[in-house]
N, C-alpha and C positions, 0 to 999 in steps of 0.2 A: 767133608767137602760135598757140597750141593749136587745134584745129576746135573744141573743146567752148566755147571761149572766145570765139573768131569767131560760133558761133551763140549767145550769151549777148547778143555785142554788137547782132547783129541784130535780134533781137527786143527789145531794152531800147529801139532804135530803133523799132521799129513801134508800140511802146507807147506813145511820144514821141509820136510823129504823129497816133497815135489819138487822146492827149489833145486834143491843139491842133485836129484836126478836127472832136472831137464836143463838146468842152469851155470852145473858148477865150472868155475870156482867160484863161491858164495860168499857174500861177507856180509857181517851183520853191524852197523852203524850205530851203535853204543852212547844215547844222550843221557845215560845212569840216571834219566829220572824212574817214576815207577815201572810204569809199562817194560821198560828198557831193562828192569833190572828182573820183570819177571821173564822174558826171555831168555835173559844174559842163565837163568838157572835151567830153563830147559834144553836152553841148547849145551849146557855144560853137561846135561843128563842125558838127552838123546843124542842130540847131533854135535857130537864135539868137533868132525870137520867141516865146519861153516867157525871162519877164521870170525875174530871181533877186532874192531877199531872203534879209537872217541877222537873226538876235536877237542885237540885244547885250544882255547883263543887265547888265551893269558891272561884275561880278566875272568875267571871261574872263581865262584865263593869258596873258600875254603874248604867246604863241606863236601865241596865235589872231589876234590881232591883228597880230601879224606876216605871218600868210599871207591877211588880210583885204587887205592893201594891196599882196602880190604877186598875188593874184586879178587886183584892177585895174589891174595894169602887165602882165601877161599875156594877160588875155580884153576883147575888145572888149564884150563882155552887162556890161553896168552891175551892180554887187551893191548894191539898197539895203536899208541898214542903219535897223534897225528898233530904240527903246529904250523901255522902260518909264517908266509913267506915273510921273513924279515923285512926286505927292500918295499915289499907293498903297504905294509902297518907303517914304515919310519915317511915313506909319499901321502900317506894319508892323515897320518897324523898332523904329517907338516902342512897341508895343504886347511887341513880342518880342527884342528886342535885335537887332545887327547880325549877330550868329552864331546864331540862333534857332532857323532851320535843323536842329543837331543834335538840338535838344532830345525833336524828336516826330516821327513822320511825318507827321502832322497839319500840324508849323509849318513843315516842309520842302516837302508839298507848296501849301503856302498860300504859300511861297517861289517855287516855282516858277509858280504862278498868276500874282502878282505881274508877275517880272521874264520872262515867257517866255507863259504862254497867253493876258494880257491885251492883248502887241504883237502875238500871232499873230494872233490877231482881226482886230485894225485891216489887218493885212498881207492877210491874207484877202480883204476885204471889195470887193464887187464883182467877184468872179474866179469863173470856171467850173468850175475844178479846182485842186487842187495837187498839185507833184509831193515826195516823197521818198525817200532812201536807204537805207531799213531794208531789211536782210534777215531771212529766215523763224529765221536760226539762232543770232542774236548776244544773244537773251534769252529765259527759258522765256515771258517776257509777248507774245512777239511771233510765236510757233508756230502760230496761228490767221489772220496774215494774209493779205490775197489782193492780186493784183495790180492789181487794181481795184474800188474800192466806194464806196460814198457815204456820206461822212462826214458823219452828222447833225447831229453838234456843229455844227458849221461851214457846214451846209446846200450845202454843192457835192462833187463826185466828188475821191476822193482815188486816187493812181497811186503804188505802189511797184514799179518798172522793176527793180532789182538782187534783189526780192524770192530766188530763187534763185540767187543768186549768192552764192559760199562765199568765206572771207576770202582765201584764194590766187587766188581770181579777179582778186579788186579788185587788191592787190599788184601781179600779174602785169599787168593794166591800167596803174596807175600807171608802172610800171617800163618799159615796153616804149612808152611813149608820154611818158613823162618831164613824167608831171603833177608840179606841187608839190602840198606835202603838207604839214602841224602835224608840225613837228617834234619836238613831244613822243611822237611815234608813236615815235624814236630813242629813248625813255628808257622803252619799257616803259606806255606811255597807250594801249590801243588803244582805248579808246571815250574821247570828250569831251566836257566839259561845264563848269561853271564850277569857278574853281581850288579854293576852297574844298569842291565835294562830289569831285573826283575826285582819284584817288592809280593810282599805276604798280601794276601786278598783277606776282605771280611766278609763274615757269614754270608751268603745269599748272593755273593758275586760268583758270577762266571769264573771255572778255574782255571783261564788263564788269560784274567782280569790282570794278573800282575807283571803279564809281560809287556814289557811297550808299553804301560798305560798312558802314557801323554797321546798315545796314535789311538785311532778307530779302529772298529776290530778287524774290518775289514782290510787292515795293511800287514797287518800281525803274522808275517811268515817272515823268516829271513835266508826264504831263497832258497834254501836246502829240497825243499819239496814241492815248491811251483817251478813253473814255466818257466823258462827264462829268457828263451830264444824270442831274436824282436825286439827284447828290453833292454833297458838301460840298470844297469847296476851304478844309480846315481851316489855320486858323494866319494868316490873313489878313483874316476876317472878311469873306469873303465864298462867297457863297450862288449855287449857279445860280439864277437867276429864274423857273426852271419851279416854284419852291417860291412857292407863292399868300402863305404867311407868312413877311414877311421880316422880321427886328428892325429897327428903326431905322438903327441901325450899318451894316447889309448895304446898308440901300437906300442911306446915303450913300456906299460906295465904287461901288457900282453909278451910281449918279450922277455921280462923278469920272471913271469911265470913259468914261460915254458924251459927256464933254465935248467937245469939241475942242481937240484936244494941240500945241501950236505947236512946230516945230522939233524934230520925234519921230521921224523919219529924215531917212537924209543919203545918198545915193550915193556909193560908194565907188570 
């Protein structure tokens, strides 16, 4: 293992600790691509109390789900699993079809509200910080991140540890430690996300050419780690609450959410 590498893993470690000292309870936000999965092994090694959670949206490739339940036969840190509000995917779909998604960026990202920033919430709630696997270089939306900030959406401190870490780092991690991995990574997937928005990239594209590729790149988040407040999470019908005027409509999905979700995660 390289020294450049050895001191990447050091400090992704201090950063760990920092969280859990000045932050905790901590949780780490689990999208089992690579990044995610060389975490998921250091925190299983150093900091096994920083809890882990995933989103499942219900459209996950197989694959994902395949490395969901070698997680659990590998690391002793629990992964729970986090799923969308029923009542909000069966409004949405009805209002946009099941593939709706393509049609706008608007209904895509009111897709992604749905099945991914309405569980993030819940998964959030009551925690000090969260941690995740972005780095600074894997999209032009992500060039302004910093290794530690306070995420207002979400009203707690957020930690990206691999932030400067290049994709030959992570590899190199993976490999020399023999984490498992989504094997879709073998077919050309280097970013994941559900089957339907992502497709295998060719040589010399950008790697995460294959998400959203119908959209430009600059739309290419689904909300989990931008802004929100002010905005519209179009195609869902629903409205951040910081909008004093909400239609009808808005306030009843607003109100579906804040219900209580019986049997809306499950530990893996």
């Amino acid at each position: 293992m390289s020294t450049d590498l050895n001191h990447k893993i050091a400090e992704t470690l201090l950063l760990l600790q920092q969280a859990v000292a000045d932050f905790a309870p901590v949780v780490f936000a689990n999208s089992l691509g690579a990044e995610d999965m060389v975490l998921t092994d250091l925190i299983a090694k150093y900091q096994p109390d920083i809890a882990m959670f995933s989103l499942d949206t219900g459209r996950l490739p197989k694959e994902t789900y395949d490395l969901i339940q070698e997680v659990r036969q590998r690391y002793s840190v629990p992964l729970t699993v986090y799923f969308p509000n029923n009542e909000l995917v069966e409004k949405y779909v009805s209002q946009h079809g099941i593939n709706g998604f393509y049609d706008s960026v608007e209904n895509r990202k009111g897709c992604c509200f749905t099945r991914k920033v309405e569980p993030l919430r819940r998964a959030l709630k009551g925690k000090g910080a969260w941690i995740t696997g972005m780095r600074r270089d894997q999209a032009v939306t992500r060039g302004r991140l910093e290794a530690s900030s306070f995420d207002a959406d979400n009203s707690l401190q957020k930690f990206n540890p691999l932030l400067e870490w290049s994709n030959k780092d992570v590899w190199a991690y993976i490999r020399q430690n023999d984490v498992p991995y989504n094997k879709l990574h073998d077919q050309f997937y280097p970013s994941l996300g559900c089957a339907p928005c992502t497709r295998s990239v060719s040589p010399g594209e950008d790697i995460r050419a294959g998400r959203w590729w119908w959209e430009d790149p600059e739309s290419k988040e689904c909300g989990l780690h931008v802004g929100q407040r002010n905005k519209v999470a179009h195609g869902s019908g629903m409205q951040v609450a910081s909008n004093p005027s909400l239609p009808a409509s808005c306030e009843r999905i607003i109100e579906i959410a804040a219900r209580p979700v019986a049997r809306q995660e499950q530990t893996a």
